[in-house]
N, C-alpha and C positions, 0 to 999 in steps of 0.2 A: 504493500500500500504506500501512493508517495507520501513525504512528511510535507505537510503544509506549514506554509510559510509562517516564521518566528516573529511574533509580534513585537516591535522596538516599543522601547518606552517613549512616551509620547510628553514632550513638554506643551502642551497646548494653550496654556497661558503665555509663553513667550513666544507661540509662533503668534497668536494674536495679537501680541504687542507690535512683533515685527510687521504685519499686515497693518499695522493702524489700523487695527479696531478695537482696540485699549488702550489707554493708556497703561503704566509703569503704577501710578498712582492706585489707578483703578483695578489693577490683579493685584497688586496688594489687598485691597479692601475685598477684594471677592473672595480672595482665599480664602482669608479669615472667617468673611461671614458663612464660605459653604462649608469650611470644617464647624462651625457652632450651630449648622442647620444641616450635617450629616449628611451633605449632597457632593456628589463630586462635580468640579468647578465644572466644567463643559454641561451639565446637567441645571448648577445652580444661575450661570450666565445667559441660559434660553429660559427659564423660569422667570428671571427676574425683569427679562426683554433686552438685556442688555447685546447681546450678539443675536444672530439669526441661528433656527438650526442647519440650515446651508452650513452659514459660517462655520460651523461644527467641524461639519460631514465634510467637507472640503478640504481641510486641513488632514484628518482623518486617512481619507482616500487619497492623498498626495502623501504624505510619510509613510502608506503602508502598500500603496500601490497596490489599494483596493478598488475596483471599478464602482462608480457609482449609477445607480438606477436610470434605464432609460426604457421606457416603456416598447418602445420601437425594435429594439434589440435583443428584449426577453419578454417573448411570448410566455404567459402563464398557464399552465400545465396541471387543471385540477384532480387531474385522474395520478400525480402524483405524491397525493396526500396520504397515500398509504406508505407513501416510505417514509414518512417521516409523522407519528400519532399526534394529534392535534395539542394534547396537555404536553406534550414534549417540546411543540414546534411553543408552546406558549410560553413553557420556564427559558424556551435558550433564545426567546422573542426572534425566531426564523421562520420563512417559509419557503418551499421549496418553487424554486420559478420554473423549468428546464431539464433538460439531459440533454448533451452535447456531446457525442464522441463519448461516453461515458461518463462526463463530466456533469455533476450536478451544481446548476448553479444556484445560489441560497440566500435569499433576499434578509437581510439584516439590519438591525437598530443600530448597534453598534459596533466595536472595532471585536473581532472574536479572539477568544483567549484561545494559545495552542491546545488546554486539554479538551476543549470545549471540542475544539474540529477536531480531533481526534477521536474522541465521544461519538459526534455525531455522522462522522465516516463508515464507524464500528457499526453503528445501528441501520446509518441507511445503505451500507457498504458499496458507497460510491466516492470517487473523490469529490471531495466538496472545492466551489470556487465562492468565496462569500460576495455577496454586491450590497452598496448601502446605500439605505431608502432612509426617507424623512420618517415621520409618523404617519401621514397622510397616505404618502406610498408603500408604506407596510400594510395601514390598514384596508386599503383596497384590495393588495394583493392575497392577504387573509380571507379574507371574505370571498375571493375567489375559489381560491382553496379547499377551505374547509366551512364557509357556507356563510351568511350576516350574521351580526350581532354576537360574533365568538368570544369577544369580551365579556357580553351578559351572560352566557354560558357557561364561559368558566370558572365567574363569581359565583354563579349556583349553584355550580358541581362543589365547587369551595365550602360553602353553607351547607347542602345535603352530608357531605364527607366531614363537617364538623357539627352536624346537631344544630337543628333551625329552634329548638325549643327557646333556648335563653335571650328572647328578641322584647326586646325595650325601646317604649320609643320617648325620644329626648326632646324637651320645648326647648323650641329657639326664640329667645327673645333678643329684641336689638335692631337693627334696620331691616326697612321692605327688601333691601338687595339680599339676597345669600347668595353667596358666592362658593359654587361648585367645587368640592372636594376632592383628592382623587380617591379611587376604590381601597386604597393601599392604607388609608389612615387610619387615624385612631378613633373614627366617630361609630356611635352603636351600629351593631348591622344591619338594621332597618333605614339607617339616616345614609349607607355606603348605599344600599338595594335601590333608595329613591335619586341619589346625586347619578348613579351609576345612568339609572331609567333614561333620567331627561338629558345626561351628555352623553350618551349614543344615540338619542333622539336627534339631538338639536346637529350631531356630526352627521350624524344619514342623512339631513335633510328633511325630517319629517313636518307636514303640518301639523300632526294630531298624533297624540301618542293612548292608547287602548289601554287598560287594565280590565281585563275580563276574567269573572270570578267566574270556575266551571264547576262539577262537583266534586273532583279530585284536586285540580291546579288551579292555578290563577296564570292564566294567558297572557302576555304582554306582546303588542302588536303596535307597528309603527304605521302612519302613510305617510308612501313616499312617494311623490311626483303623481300624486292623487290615486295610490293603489295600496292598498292595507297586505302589511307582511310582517308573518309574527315571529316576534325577536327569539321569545325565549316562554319558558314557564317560571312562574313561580312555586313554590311549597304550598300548598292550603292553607297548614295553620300560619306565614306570613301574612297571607292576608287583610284583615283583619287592623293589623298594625302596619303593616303599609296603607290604606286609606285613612290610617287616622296619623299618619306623620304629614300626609299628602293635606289631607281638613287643616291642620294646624298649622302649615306654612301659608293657605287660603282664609287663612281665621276666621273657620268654619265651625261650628258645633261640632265636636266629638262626638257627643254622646245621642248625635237624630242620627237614626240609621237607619229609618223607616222612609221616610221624606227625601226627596231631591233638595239637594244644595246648591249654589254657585259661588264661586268666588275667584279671585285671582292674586297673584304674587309674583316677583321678579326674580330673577335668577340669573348670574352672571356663567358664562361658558367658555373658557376660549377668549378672553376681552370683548365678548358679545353678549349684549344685556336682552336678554329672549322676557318677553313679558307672556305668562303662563294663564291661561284662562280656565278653570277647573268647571268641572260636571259632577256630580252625584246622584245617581240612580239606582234607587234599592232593585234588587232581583232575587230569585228565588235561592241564589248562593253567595249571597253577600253584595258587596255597595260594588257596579260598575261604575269605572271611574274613567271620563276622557276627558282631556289634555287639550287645549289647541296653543301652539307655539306660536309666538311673535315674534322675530326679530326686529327691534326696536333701533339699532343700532346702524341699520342699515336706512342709505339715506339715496339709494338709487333710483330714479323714477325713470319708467320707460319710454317711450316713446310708440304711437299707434304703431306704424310700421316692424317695428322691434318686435312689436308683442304678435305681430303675427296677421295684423289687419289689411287688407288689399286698397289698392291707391285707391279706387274709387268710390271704398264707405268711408275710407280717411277722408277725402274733401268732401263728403257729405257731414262727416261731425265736426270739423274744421269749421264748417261754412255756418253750421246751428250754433255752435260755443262762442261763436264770436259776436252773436248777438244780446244784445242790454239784457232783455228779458226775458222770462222765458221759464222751462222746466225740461232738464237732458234727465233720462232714466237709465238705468243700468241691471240688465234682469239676467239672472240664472242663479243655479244653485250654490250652496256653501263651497267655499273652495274653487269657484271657477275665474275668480282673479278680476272681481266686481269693481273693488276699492282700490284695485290698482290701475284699471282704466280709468276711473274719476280721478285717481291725481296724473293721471296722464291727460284728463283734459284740464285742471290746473295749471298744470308745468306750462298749457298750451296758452294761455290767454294770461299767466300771470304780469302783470304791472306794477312799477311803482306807484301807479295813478290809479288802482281801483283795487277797493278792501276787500278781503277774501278772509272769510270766518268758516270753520267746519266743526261739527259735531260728532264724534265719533264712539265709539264702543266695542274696543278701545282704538287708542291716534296706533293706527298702523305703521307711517312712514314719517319720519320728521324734517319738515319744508322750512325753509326760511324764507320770511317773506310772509308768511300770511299767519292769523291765526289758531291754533287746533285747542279746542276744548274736550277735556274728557267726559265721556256720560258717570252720572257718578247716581245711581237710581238708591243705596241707602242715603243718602242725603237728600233725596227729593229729586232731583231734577233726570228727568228723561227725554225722550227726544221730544216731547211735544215741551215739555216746559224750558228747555233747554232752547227749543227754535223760540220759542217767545223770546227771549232773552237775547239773544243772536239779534234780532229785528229790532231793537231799540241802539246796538253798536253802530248803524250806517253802516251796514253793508251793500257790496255791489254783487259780491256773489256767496251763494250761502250752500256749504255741502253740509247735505245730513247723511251719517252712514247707513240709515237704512229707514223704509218707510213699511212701520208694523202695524199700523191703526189708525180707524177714520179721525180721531182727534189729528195726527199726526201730519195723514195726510190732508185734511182739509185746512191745515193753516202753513203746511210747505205750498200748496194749491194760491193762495190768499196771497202768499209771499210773489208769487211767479205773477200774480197779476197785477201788485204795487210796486212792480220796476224791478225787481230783484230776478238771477240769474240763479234757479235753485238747480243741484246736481244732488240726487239721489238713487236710493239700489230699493229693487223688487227682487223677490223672490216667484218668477213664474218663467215657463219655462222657454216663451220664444219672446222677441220684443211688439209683438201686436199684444199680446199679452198683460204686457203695462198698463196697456189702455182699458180693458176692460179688467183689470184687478183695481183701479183707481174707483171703476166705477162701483163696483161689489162693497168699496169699501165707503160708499156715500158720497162721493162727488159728481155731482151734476154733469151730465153729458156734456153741456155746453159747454161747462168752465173745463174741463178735460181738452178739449178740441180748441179750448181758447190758449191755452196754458203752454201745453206740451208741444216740443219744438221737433223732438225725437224719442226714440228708445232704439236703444242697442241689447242684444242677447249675446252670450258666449259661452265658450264651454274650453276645459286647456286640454292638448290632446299632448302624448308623451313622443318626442323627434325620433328618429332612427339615431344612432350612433356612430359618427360620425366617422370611428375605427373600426368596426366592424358592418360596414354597412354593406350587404352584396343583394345583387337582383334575386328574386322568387315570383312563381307564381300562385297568385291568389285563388283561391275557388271563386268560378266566375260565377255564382251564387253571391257572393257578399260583395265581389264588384258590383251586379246588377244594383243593387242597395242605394248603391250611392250614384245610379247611371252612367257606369265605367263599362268599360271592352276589355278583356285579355290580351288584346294588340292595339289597345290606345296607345299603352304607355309601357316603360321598362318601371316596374314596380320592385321595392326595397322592402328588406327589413331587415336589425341587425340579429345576427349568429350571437353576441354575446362575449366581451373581452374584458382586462383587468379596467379600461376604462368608464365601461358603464355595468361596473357589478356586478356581468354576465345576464340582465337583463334583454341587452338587445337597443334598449332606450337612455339614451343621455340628453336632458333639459326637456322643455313643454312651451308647445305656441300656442295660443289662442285660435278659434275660428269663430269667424263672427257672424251675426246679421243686421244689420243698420235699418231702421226705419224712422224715412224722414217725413214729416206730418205735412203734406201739400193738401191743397186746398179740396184738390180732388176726394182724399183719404177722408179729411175734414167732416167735406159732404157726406159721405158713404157711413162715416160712424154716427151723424149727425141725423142722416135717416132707419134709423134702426140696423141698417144690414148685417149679416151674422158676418162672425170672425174670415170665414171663407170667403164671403165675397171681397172683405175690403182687403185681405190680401191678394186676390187676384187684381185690384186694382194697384194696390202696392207692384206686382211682379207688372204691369206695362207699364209703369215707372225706372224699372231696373233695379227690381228688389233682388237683393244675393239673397238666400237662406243659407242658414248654419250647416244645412249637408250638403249644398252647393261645396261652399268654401273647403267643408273637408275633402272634397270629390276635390278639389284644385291641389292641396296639398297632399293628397295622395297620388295624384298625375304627376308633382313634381317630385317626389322621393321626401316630405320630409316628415311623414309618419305612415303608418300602416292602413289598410284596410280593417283590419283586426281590431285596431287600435281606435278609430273614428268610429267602429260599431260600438266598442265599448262602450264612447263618453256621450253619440246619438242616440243610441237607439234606432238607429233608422230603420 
């Protein structure tokens, strides 16, 4: 067997010095503090943000003339997790990428000690080449490997293998922020099980994090890029004490566990402030418990075209936002990216010359430049009393994040016809749709037809990936669906790589359908005509519908047929 290469001792505070990315001063003071915080410097200098972990890895793979990770270069090889057992690949933090010529190569944290590659030559009896991945890059290729959420996994295998009985849970008092832990600390093992929960959450990406009590487990299930995937189990008798550590950071009742609850609390992750919005619903095996994630921190707004919208409903909502007055709607279900095209028409018309106040529950994206109010409904104020209040600031444009009730909507309605530019969300399921949910909810036909400028519907559908993406073809069954041929187009979907999880799918466009309230439409709702007719006056307009647009992004490659059925229904 060959001997693998002798690991030198690494001075890495002084090659960083040398790099100017420390000073002299500054590895002085870090030693110090990582010998009194039992970290080793390289460990304690990305903790503390002071280097990057590049910077690390860099230095690292140049003294030891270790290659580092390129995705392009080493294809990952799940069907090679048998040579190396998953609690094994997890203590010596490896995964196996490859075989080359006989060569295994072995995606790593850090620099490998010689017994270590020795060890694990024995075991997987190949010669090992190490390669070193950031965190990010390990944990993808992990996941590739030996399947999502392996870190939840091995905390539980952890807990079953030491006895789930002695679980306490510990009140946190002191700021709204907590700030996430790692698994490894000293905190009870119900306070590790919930920090654990929400930072593989908030790292997968998920909107909504599941706690599903069955009559054996408790189920933990993420969604991701709007499709629910379960992490892990819990113990039963956890339970119990996980919903009541989860109530207590939402200062929630304990002790109702009959009764639905809500509440919410902040959590730090990663230098990202996720604002957490809790559920509470009793069931026949205990309190179901979901999550919905916010990234608070993030301050990106998109643009129509980015989001997936086609040039010609962009200059249909362009051309209505940019009027004084008025009512834009925004309709589809939870999760399809409502509140993020309302500040996509913000971003579009904001000014220093006209004031822009939103009410929200809770400020999803934080804008400068305008005002966001949060709904705060134990203190009284909701969105109807809350838009009362808005209308006495002078405003020129008014977002409500959502319109639930005829009080609500008949004075966002009242707002639209005393000069105000009101932007709010429905919950129905196409945008003709808005029009007649305004009315069910007691607004006058007339002032409906007076008011509203438009409504948009959408839905997010999950892209092909962009590494693995190769032609198939569909059953011309579910092309018909969406009025496609088998020889329209070259049709994609992806096979599944270390880049998108082995999904197939990396990131999510919108598909949309725009309706613009012309005078014709006006008439048509104005004389009773049902939903049918007046979108057939809509479509000799150049109305798109939502399975239109998917049929377009399916013709173009940049989601599936599969996939569009999914989020239509068509």
């Amino acid at each position: 067997m060959p001997v693998p290469r002798i690991q030198k001792k690494l001075r890495l505070g002084e090659e960083l010095v040398r790099r100017r990315k420390l000073t002299p001063e500054q590895l002085e003071a870090a030693l110090a503090s990582a010998r009194n915080a039992k970290m080793r410097l390289g460990e304690f200098l990305i903790d503390r943000g002071i280097v990057t972990e590049l910077d690390v890895l860099d230095i690292i793979s140049s003294q030891l003339s270790i290659p580092r990770y390129d995705a392009s270069q080493y294809a990952t090889d799940p069907a090679l997790r048998d040579l190396l057992p998953m609690r094994r690949a997890q203590q010596s933090q490896a995964a196996p990428l490859c075989v080359r010529d006989g060569i295994l190569y072995l995606a790593l944290l850090d620099a490998p000690g010689f017994n270590e590659l020795f060890a694990l030559e024995d075991l997987t009896r190949h010669q090992i080449e190490p390669v070193l991945c950031t965190k990010e890059e390990f944990g993808r290729i992990f996941r590739i490997v030996y399947g999502e959420h392996t870190a939840f996994d091995a905390m539980m295998t952890e807990f079953r293998d030491d006895g789930a009985d002695d679980v306490s849970v510990v009140s946190e008092e002191g700021s709204e922020l907590i700030a996430m832990t790692d698994a490894d600390g000293d905190a009870a093992p119900v306070i590790r099980i919930v920090n654990l929960i929400l930072a593989e959450g908030v790292r997968a990406g998920a909107s909504d994090v599941h706690i599903n009590p069955e009559k054996n487990i408790v189920n933990v299930r993420y969604r991701i890029q709007g499709v629910l995937r379960t992490a892990s189990d819990v113990p039963k008798n956890l339970g119990p004490a996980l919903a009541s550590r989860l109530k207590i950071l939402a200062n929630l009742d304990i002790s109702v566990t009959r009764t639905p609850q809500d509440g919410r609390f902040s959590v730090r992750v990663d230098d990202r402030e996720i604002n957490v919005r809790l559920s509470t619903l009793p069931t026949i095996y205990g309190e179901n418990i979901v999550m919905r994630l916010l990234d608070t921190s993030s301050k990106r707004v998109y643009t129509f075209p980015a989001l997936g919208m086609n040039p010609h409903d962009c200059t249909i909502l362009e051309r209505e936002a940019k009027k004084p007055w008025g009512m834009i709607l925004s309709t589809g279900p939870t999760g399809s990216g409502k509140s993020t095209s309302l500040y996509s028409i913000i971003q579009m018309i904001k000014r220093d010359d006209i004031n822009i106040i939103t009410l929200e529950d809770p400020v999803e994206y934080r804008m400068d430049g305008i005002r966001q109010v949060q709904l705060n409904t134990k203190a009284g104020m909701t969105f109807a009393s809350g838009l009362r209040s808005i209308l006495r600031q002078d405003p020129d444009v008014v977002m409500v994040g959502e319109i639930r009730d005829e009080e609500t909507a008949k004075i966002a309605v009242q707002a639209a016809l005393t000069g105000h530019l009101v932007l709010s969300t429905l919950h129905t399921n196409d945008a003709l749709g808005a029009v007649y949910r305004l009315m069910d909810m007691g607004v006058e036909p007339h002032f409906v037809t007076s008011v509203l400028l438009g409504a948009f519907a959408q839905r997010l559908v999950r892209t092909i990936c962009p590494h693995c993406r190769t032609p198939y073809q569909p059953p011309a069954d579910l092309l018909a669906r969406f009025g496609l041929k088998p020889d329209e187009a070259v049709y994609y979907r992806g096979t599944g790589c270390p880049h998108c999880n082995g999904t197939g799918y990396a990131g999510r466009v919108g598909i949309f359908e725009v309706l613009a309230m012309s005078d014709e439409i006006r008439q048509e709702i104005s004389r009773g005509m049902s939903p049918q007719d007046v979108q057939k006056a809509a479509r000799a307009e150049g109305f798109h519908s939502m399975r239109e647009d998917a049929a377009d992004k399916i013709r173009d490659g940049r989601t599936t047929v599969e996939e569009a059925l999914r989020v239509t229904m068509a």
